[in-house]
C-alpha positions in Angstrom: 0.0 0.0 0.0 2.9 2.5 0.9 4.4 1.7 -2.4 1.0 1.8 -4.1 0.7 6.0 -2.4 4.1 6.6 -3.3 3.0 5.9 -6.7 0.5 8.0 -7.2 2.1 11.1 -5.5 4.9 11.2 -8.5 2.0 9.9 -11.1 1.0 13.7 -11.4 4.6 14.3 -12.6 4.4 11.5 -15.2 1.0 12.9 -16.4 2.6 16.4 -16.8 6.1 15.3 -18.6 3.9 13.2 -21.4 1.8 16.1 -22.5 5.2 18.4 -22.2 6.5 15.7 -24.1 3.3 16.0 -26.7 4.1 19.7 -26.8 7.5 19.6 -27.9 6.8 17.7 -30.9 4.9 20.6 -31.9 6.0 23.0 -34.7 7.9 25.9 -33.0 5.7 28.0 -35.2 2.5 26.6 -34.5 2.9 26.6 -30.9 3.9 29.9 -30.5 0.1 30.7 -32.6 -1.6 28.3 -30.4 0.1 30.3 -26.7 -1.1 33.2 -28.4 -4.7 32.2 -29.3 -4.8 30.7 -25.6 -2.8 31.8 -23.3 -5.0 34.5 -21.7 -8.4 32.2 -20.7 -6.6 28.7 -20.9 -3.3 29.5 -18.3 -6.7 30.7 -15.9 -8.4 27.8 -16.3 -5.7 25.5 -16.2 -4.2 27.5 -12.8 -7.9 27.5 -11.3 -8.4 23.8 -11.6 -4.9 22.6 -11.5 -3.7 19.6 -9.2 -4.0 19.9 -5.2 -7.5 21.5 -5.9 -9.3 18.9 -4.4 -10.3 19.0 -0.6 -11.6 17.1 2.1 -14.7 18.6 1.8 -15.3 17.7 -1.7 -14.2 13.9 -0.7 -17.1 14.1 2.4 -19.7 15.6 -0.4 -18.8 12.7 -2.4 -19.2 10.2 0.3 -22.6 11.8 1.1 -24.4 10.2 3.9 -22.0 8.1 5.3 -19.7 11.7 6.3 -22.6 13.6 7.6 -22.0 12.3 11.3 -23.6 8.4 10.5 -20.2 7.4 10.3 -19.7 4.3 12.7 -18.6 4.5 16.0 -18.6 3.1 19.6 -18.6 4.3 23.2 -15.3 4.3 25.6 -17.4 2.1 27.4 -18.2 -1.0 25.2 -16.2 -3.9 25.4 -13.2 -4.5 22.2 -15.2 -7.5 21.4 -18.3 -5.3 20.5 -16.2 -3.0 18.7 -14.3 -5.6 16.6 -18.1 -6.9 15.9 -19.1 -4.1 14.7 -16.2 -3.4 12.2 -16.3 -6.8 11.2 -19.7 -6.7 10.2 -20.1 -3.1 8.4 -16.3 -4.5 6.6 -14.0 -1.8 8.4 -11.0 -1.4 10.0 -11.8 1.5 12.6 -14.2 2.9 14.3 -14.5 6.7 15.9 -14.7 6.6 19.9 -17.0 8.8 21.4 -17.8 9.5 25.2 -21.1 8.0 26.3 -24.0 9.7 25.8 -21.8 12.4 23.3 -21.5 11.3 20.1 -19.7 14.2 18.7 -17.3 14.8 21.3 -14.2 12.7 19.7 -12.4 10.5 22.4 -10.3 8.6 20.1 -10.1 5.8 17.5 -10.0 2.2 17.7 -8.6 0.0 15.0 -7.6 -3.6 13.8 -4.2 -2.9 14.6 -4.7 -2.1 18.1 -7.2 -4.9 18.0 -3.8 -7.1 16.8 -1.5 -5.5 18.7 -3.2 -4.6 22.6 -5.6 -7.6 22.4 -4.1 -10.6 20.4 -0.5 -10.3 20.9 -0.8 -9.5 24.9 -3.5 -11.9 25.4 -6.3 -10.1 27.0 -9.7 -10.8 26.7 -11.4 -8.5 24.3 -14.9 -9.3 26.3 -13.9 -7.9 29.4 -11.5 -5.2 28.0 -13.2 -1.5 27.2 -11.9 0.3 24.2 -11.3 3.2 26.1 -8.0 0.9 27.5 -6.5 0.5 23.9 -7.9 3.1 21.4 -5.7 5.6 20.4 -6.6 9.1 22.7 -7.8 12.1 21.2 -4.7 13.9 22.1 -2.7 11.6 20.0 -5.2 11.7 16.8 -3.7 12.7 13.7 -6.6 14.7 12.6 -7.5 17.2 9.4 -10.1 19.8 8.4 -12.6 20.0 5.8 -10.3 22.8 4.1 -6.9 20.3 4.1 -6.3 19.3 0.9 -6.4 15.9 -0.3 -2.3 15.5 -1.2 -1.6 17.3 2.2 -3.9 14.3 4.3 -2.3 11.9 2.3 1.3 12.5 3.5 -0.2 12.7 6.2 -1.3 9.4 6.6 1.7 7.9 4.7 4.2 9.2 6.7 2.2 8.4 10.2 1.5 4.9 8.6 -2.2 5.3 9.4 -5.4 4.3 6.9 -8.1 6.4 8.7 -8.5 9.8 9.5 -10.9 12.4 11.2 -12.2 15.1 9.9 -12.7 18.2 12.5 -14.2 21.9 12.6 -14.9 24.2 15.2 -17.7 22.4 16.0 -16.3 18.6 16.5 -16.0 15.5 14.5 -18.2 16.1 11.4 -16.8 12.7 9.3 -14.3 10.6 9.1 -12.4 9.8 5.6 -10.0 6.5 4.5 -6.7 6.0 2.8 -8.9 4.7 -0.2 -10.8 7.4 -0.3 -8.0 10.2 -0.3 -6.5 7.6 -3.2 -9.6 8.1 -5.0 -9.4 11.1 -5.1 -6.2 11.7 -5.8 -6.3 9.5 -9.0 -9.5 11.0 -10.5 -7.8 14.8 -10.3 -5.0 13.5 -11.9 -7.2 11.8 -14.0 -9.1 15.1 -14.9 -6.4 17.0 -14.7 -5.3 15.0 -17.8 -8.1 15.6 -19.9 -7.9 19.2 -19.2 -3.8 19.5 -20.8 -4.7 17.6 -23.5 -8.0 19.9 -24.4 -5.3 22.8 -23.7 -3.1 21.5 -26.3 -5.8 20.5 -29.0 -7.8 23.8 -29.0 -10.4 22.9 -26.5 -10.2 25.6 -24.0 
């Protein structure tokens, strides 16, 4: 997976050194008359929608219901077993931790790898263990905000080797996004990104 990221971070370079590439083979002549019939309203377009636009706020839109505070989550108080229950069955691997009775006041986050690592490895019981003994505390969270953008949560995550991140305002936790989705996202910019050079340098713009 780290490989995979790693990937995808230079891919945006690889996307702009073909169509530089596509440009070169151009006729000195005819590109200097294409610059000139574009360059005004194409270079604002291209700078207005360029890579790193994308934020997590237009990943939580896209994830709709599932960001606008449904995301899954347990209490500090339920046992690991319920918690590892509940992520197996909605096919996760973390789930927000709230204080009882609060469900947007962030306590921490509980995972499959503290699952593996405080339950398994050490073995405890995860029946009689609460999460609130192995989650990860809110003052260690690696959080972001609605405004971060997407390239910025992904180094984020890669270089904290983490898969799931919360998203926070002013008012608490409002969603929670993954490293697929931030991977997702990532690719279809580039993707788009893409289409846009190449209607640049055919005329399209």
């Amino acid at each position: 997976m780290q490989g995979g990221i790693r990937a995808v971070f230079s891919h945006g370079n690889v996307l702009k050194d073909a169509v530089l590439r596509h440009m070169r083979v151009v006729p000195p002549a005819m590109r200097s008359l294409m610059f000139a019939r574009q360059e005004s309203a194409s270079a604002a377009r291209i700078e207005e929608h360029g890579f790193e636009s994308t934020t997590i706020s237009d990943i939580l839109k896209a994830k709709g219901k599932s960001a606008d505070g449904s995301w899954l989550w347990c209490t500090t108080e339920d046992s690991v077993y319920d918690a590892v229950k509940s992520m197996t069955q909605h096919n996760v691997g973390a789930l927000v931790v709230v204080k009882p009775g609060e469900q947007r006041s962030l306590a921490g986050i509980i995972t499959e790898r503290d699952y593996l690592r405080k339950i398994i490895i050490q073995g405890r019981s995860s029946k009689s263990t609460k999460v609130g003994d192995i989650m990860t505390e809110e003052n260690k969270l690696i959080t972001v905000t609605p405004d971060t953008k997407v390239l910025k949560a992904m180094q984020l995550m890669t270089d904290n080797r983490i898969r799931h991140i919360p998203v926070i305002n002013e008012g608490g936790m409002i969603g929670m996004v993954s490293i697929g989705d931030v991977v997702r996202a990532v690719v279809n910019e580039h993707r788009d990104e893409l289409n846009r050079l190449n209607a640049y340098i055919q005329g399209g713009y």
